[in-house]
Short mmCIF file of the C-alpha atoms (twelve columns), coordinates in Angstrom:
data_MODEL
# 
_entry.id   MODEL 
# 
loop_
_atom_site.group_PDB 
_atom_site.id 
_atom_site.type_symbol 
_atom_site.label_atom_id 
_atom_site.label_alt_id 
_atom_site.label_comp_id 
_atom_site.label_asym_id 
_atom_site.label_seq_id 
_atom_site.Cartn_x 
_atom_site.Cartn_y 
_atom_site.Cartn_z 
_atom_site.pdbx_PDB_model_num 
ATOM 1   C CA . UNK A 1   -123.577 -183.804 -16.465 1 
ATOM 2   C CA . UNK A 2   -122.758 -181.776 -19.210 1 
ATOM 3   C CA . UNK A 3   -118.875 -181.179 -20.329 1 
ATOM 4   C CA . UNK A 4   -118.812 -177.556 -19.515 1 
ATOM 5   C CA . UNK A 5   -119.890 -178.568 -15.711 1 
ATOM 6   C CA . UNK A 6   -117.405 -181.343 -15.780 1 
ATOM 7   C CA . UNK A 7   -114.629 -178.988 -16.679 1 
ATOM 8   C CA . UNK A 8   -115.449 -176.485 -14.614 1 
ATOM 9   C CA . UNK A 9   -115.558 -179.125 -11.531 1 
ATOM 10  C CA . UNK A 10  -112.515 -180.401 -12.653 1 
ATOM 11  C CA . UNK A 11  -110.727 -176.822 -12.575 1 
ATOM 12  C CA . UNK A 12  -111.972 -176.015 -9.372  1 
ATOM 13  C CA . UNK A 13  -110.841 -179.573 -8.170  1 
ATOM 14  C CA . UNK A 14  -107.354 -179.011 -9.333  1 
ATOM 15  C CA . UNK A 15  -107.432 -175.301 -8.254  1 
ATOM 16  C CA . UNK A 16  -108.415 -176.382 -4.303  1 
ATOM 17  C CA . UNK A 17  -106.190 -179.194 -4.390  1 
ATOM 18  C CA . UNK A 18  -103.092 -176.810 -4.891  1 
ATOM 19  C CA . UNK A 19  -104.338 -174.509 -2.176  1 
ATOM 20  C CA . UNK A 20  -105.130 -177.524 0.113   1 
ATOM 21  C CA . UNK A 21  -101.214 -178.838 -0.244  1 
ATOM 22  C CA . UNK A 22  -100.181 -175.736 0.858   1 
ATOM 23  C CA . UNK A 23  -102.413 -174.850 3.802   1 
ATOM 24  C CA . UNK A 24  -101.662 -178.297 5.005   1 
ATOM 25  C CA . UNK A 25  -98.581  -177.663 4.835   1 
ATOM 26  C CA . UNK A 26  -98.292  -174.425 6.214   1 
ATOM 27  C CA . UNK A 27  -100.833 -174.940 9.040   1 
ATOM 28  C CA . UNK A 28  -98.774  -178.091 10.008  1 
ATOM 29  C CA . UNK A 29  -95.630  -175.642 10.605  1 
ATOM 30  C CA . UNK A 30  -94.029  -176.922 7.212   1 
ATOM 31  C CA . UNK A 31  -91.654  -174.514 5.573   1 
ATOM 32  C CA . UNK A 32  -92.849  -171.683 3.215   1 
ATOM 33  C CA . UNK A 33  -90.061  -171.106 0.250   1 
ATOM 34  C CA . UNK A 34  -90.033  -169.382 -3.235  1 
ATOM 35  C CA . UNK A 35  -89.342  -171.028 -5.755  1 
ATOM 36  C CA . UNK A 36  -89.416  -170.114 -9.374  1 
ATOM 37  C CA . UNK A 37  -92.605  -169.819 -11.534 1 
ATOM 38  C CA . UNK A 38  -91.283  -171.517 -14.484 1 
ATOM 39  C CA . UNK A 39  -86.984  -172.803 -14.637 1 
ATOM 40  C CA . UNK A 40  -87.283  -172.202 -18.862 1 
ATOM 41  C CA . UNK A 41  -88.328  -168.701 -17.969 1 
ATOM 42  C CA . UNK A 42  -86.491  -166.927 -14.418 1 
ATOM 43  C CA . UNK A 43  -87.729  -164.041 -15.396 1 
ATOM 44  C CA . UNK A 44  -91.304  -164.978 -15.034 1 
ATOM 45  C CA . UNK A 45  -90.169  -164.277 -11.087 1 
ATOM 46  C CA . UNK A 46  -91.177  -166.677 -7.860  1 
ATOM 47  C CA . UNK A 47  -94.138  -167.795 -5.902  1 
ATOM 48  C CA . UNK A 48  -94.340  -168.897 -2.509  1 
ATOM 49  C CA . UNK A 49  -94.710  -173.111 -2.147  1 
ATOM 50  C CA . UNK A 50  -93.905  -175.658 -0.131  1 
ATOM 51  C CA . UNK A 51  -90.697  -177.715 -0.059  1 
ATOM 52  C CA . UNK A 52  -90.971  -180.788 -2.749  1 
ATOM 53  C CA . UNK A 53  -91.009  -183.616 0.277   1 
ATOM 54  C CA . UNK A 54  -93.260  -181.347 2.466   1 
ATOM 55  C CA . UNK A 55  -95.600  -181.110 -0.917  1 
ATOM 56  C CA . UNK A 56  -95.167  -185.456 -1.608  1 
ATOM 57  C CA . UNK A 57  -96.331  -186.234 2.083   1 
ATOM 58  C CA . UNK A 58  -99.339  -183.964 1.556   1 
ATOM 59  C CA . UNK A 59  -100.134 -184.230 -1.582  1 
ATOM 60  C CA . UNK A 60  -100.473 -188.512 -0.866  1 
ATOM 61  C CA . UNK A 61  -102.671 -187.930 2.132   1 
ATOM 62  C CA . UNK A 62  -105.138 -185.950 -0.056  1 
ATOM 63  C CA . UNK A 63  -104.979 -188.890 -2.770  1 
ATOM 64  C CA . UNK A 64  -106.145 -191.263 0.231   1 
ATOM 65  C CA . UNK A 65  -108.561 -189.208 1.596   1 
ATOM 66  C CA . UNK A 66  -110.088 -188.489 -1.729  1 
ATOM 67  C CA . UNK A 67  -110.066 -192.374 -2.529  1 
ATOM 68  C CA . UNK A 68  -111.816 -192.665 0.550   1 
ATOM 69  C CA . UNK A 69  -114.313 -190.035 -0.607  1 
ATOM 70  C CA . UNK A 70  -114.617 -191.534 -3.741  1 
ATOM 71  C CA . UNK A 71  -115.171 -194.825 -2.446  1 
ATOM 72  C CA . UNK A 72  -118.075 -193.930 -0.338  1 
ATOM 73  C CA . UNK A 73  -119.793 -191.600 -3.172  1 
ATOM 74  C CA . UNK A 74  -119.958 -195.213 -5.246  1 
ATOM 75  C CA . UNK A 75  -121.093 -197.223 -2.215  1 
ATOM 76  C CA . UNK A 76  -124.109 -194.209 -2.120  1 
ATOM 77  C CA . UNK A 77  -124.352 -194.503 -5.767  1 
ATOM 78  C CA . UNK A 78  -125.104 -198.210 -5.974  1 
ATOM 79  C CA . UNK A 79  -127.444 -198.306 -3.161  1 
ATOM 80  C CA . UNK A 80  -129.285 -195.133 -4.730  1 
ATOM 81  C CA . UNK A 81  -129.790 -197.688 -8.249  1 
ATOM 82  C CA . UNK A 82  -126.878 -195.919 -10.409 1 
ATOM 83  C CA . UNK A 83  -125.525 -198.662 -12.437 1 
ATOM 84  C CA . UNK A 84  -121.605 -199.467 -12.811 1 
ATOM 85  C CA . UNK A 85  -121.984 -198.530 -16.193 1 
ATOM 86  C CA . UNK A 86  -123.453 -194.843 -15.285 1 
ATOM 87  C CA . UNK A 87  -121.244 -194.530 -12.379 1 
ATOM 88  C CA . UNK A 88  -118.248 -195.266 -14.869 1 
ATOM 89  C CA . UNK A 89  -119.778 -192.541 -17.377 1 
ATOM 90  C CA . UNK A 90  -120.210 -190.298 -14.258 1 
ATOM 91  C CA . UNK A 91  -116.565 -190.559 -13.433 1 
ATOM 92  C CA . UNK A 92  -115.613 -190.346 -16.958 1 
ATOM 93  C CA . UNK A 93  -113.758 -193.320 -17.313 1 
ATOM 94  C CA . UNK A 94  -114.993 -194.339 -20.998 1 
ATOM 95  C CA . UNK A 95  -111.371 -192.875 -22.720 1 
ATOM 96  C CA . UNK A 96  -109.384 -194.976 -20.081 1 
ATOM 97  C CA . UNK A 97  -111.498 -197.494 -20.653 1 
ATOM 98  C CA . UNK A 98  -110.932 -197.995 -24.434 1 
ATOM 99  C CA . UNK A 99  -107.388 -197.535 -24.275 1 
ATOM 100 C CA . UNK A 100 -107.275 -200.701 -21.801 1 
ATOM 101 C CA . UNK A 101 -110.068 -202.373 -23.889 1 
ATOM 102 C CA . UNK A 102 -112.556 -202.794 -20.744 1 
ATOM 103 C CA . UNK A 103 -115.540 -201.377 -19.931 1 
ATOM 104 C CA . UNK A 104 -116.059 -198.147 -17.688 1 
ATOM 105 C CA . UNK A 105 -118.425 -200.300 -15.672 1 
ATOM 106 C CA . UNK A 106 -115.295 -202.597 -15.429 1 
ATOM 107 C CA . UNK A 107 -113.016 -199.207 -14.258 1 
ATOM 108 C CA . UNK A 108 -115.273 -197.652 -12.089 1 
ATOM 109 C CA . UNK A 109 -115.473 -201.240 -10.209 1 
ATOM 110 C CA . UNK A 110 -112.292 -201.255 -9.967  1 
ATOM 111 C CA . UNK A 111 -111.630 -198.063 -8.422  1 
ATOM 112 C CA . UNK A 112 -114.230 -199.162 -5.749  1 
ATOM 113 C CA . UNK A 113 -113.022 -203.037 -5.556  1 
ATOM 114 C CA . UNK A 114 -109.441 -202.542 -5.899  1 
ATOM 115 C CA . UNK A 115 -106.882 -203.405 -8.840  1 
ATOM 116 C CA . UNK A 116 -107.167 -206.787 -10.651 1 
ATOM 117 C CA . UNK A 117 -104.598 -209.207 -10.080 1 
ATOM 118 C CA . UNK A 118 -104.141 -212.593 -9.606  1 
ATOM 119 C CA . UNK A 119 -106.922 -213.035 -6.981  1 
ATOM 120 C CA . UNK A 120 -110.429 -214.548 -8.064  1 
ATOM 121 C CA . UNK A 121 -113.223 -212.496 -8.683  1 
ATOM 122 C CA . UNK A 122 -115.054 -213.892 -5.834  1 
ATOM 123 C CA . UNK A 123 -112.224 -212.099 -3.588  1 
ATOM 124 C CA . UNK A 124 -113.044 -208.168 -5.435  1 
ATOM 125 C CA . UNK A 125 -116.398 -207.029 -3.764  1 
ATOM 126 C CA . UNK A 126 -118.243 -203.630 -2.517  1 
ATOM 127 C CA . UNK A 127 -120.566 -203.435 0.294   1 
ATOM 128 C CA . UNK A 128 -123.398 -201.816 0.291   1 
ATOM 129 C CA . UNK A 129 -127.176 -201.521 1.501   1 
ATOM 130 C CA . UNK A 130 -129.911 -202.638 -0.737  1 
ATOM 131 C CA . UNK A 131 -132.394 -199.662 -0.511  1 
ATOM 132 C CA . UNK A 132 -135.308 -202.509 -1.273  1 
ATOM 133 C CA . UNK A 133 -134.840 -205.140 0.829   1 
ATOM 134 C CA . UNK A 134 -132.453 -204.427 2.829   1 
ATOM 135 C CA . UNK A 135 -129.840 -206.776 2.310   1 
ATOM 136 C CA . UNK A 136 -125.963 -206.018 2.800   1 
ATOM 137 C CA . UNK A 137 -125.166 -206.486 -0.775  1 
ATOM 138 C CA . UNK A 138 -121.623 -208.354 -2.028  1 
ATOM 139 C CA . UNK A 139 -121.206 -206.461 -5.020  1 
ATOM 140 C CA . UNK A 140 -119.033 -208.723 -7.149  1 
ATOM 141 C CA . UNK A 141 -119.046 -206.140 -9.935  1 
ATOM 142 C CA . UNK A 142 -120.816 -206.110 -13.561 1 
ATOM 143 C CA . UNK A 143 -119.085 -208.904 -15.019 1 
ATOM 144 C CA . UNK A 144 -121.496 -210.733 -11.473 1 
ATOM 145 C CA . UNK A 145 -124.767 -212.078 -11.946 1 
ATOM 146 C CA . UNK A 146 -126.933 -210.668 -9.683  1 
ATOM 147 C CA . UNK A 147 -128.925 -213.635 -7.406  1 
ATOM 148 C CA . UNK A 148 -130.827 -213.903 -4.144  1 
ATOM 149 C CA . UNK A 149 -129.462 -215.876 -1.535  1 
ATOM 150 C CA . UNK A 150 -126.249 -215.246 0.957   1 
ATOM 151 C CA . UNK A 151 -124.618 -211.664 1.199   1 
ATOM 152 C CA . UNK A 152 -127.057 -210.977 -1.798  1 
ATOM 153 C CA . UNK A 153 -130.457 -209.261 -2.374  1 
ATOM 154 C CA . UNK A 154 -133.828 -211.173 -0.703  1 
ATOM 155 C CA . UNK A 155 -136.043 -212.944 -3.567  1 
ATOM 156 C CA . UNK A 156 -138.510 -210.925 -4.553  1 
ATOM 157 C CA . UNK A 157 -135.899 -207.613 -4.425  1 
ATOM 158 C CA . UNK A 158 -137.461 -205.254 -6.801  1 
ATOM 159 C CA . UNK A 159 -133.649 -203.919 -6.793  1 
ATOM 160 C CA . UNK A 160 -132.703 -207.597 -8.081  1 
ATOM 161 C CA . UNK A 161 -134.727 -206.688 -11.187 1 
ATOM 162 C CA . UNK A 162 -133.340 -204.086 -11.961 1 
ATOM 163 C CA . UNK A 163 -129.749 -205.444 -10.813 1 
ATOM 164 C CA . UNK A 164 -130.201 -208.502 -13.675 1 
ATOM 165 C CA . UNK A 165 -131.449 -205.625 -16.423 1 
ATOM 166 C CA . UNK A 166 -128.002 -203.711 -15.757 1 
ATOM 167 C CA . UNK A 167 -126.214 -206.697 -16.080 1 
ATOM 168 C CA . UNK A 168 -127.697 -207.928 -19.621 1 
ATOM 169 C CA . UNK A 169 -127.094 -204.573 -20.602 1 
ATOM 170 C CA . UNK A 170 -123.634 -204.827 -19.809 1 
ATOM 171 C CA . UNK A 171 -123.100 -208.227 -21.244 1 
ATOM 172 C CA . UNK A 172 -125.010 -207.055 -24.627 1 
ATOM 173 C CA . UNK A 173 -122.312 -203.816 -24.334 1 
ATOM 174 C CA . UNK A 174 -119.306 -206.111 -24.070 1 
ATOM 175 C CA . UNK A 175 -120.569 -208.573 -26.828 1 
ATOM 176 C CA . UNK A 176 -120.461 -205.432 -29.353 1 
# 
């Protein structure tokens, strides 16, 4: 994806978001008020919006269902062979990722697995199909080895291959 498309997503994202908040709003009978378009500049006149509270509620159920979007575009995305590593380029995590001196493998997980914290890594996992052989696949993440066996690809996986490649790659990255 080049960085003209991702901007141009990312302004229509914002854009619809605004215009979501307020239809929710307003189609849910929520007050309609105007408020100013700018408090260092009155003059600049009003727009019509929604009360701040009315705007929190809404605004937090489109953060959920977008994580819940989200979440399911990565479960597709690993059972279609994109990497944690792409899908952490795709998402463009690599400036966040520097700044917290991870990986944007290690972010995108994350966003799919949950936040670290004191739990194991064992307990952090994504579920997904294995397009190969089958398999529900644990996805501990690309700090996991990949291996046959329970809630894992079948020996033999062709996907498991590939799976281990990612993996060395992303052990070479973090070695750098």
């Amino acid at each position: 994806m080049t960085d003209s498309t991702r901007d141009k997503i990312t302004d229509y994202a914002r854009s619809a978001v605004s215009r979501t908040i307020f239809e929710a709003v307003r189609d849910a009978g929520g007050p309609i008020v105007d408020r100013l378009i700018s408090d260092r500049h009155p003059d600049w006149g009003t727009t019509r919006d929604v009360t701040p509270a009315d705007g929190l509620m809404a605004a937090q159920a489109i953060v959920g269902s977008a994580r819940r979007e989200l979440n399911g575009y990565i479960r597709q995305a690993r059972e279609h062979g994109i990497s944690w590593r792409k899908i952490g380029d795709l998402l463009g995590l690599a400036d966040d990722a520097k700044a917290q001196d991870v990986s944007a493998a290690d972010l995108a997980f994350d966003l799919a697995a949950g936040p670290r914290n004191d739990c194991s890594w064992s307990e952090r996992y994504m579920l997904w199909r294995c397009r190969d052989c089958a398999e529900l696949i644990n996805d501990y993440g690309p700090e996991a080895y990949p291996e046959p066996g329970r809630n894992s690809h079948a020996p033999g996986c062709k996907r498991l291959a590939v799976e281990r490649r990612a993996y060395t790659a992303y052990e070479r990255q973090r070695s750098q």
